[in-house]
N, C-alpha and C positions, 0 to 999 in steps of 0.2 A: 706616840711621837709622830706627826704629820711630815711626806714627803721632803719638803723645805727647810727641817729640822737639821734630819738625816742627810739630806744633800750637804749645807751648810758644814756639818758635823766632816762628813767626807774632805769637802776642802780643807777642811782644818786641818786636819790630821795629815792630809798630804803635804802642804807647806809645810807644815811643822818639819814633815821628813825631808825637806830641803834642808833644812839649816838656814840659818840667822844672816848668812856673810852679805847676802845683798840688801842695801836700806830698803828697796821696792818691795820684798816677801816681810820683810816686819811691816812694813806698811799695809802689804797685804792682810796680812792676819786681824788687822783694827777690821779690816774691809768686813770680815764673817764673824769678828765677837760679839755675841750674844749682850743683853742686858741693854740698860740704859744708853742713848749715842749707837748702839750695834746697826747697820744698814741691813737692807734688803737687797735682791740680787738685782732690782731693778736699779740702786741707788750705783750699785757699783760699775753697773755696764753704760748707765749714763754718766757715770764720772769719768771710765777712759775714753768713751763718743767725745766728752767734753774736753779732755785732754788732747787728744786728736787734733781734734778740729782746730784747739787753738795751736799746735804744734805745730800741725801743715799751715797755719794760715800766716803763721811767722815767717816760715821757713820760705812760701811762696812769696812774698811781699821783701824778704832779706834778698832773694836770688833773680827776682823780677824789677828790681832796679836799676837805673843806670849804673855799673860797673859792677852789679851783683856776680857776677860770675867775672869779671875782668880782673877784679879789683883783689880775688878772693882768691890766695895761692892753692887753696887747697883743691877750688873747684874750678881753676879757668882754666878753658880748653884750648890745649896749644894747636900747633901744626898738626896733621890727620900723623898716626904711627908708622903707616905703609906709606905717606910720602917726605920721612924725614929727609931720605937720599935726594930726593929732587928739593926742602927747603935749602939743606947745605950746599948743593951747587948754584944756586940758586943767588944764596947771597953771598958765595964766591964770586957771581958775577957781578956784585954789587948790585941785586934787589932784594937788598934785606928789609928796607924802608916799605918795598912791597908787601915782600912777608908778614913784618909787623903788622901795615892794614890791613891783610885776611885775618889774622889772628884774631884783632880787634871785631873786623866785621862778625865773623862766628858765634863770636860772646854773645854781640849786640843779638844777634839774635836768637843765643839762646834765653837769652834773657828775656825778649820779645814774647817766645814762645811759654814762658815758664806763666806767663799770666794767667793762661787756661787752665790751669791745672788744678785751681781749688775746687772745682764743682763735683771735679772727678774724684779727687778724694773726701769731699763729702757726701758722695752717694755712696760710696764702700765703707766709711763710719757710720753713717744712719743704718745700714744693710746689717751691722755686727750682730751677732745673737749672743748670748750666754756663754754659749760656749768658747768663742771668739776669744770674748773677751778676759775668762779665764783662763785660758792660753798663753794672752798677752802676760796678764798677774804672773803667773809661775816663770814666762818664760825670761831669756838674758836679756840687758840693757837695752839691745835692737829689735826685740820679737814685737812691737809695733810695726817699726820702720818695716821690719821683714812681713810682715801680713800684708800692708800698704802696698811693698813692690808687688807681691804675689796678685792680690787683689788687681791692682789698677795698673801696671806696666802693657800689658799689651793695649789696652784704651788712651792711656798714655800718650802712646808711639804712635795710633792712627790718627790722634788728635794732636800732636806736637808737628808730628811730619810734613804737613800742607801749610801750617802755620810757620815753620822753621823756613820752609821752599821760602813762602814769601817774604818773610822775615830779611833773609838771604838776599832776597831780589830788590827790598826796598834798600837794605841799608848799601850795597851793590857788590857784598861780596860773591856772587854770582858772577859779574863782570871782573872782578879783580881775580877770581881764581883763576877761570876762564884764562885770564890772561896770561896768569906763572903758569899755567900747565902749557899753554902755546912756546912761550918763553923756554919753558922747561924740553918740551919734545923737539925742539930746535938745536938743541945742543948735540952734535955728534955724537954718534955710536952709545946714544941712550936709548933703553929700554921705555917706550912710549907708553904713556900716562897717564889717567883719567878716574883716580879715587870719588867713591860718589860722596859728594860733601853734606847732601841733605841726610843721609843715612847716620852718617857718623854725626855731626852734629846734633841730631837726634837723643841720638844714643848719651853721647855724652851730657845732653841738657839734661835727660830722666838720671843721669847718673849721679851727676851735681846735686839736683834734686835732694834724692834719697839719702846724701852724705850732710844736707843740712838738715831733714826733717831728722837724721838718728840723734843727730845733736842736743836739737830743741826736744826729743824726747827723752835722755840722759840728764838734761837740766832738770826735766820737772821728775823723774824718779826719785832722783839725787838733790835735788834742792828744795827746801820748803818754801822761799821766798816767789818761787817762778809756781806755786799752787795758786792762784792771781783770783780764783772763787771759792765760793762756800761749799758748793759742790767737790770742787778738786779738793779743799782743806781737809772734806768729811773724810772724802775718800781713802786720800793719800798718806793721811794723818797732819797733823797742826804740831 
């Protein structure tokens, strides 16, 4: 019996000692069944490369639109958290209508920002090896999305950050924060004020991010209809 046999043989037996409860590991187990239709290890690391790719390219195109992140409660970025004290006094003084347009400006550009992002996770998909991707197979619902952050978050953020700044600067929440913190450090016997907004908007655009790609990768474990090729069919099972 040849290396590839034996390998094969290992994985099986290991899912098997997972138990059945997730559709992904029955799925898996089509991935190394022997005989007629049974893949090779090559067919199955380009089947999650090809899942991937189409998951992030969703996720990037859903959050990279106009009100992609505005629009979307789960992922729109409110007021920064360490200056909720200064929105509440804020539009106590009746600049809430201000408030509102930084909120909005910040989206716009994380949304802006979020356009860069596909190249990045397709050079950490093309990069997966074997083992990688058998990984992802065993691991829970998000162990893609979790490799991706791991992988790509700090390139990410060096590559979000310049593009957020001006993002920021175009659409002019720059000038409008600018302004509520002035507004803000004007008020008597406050503690003066200056959250950095390229940081946190950052942060939150890659955060956004990763809460739609778990999504769009939950669909196609769980769903046969969103396997959208022949490849994901073989894979995932039909």
């Amino acid at each position: 019996m040849n290396k590839t046999k034996l390998l094969l043989i290992a994985i099986f037996l290991h899912i098997m000692s997972l138990g059945s409860q997730a559709q992904f590991l029955q799925d898996a187990i089509k991935i190394i069944k022997p005989g007629k239709g049974g893949l090779t290890e090559k067919d199955a690391v380009e089947g999650i490369k090809e899942a991937l790719i189409m998951g992030t390219a969703e996720s990037v195109a859903m959050v990279s639109k106009p009100d992609g992140f505005f629009s979307n409660p789960e992922i729109k970025i409110p007021f920064p958290e360490n200056a909720r004290t200064i929105e509440s006094k804020l539009r106590a003084l009746g600049l809430g209508s201000k408030v509102d347009e930084v909120i909005l400006t910040i989206n716009r550009a994380a949304e802006d920002a979020a356009k860069s992002a596909q190249p990045i996770f397709v050079a950490a998909i093309t990069s997966m090896n074997i083992s990688d991707a058998l990984q992802i197979v065993r691991g829970g619902n998000d162990a893609a999305t979790q490799y991706l952050a791991k992988t790509t978050t700090p390139e990410l953020k060096a590559e979000f950050s310049p593009v957020i700044k001006s993002s920021l600067d175009k659409v002019d929440a720059t000038r409008l924060w600018a302004g509520l913190i002035r507004a803000y450090n004007q008020i008597p016997f406050v503690s003066k004020q200056n959250p950095d907004l390229t940081d946190y908007v950052t942060d939150k655009a890659i955060s956004g991010l990763f809460t739609m790609i778990a999504k769009e990768e939950l669909k196609i474990r769980q769903n046969p209809a969103d396997r959208t090729t022949e490849l994901l069919k073989k894979v995932f099972g039909n």
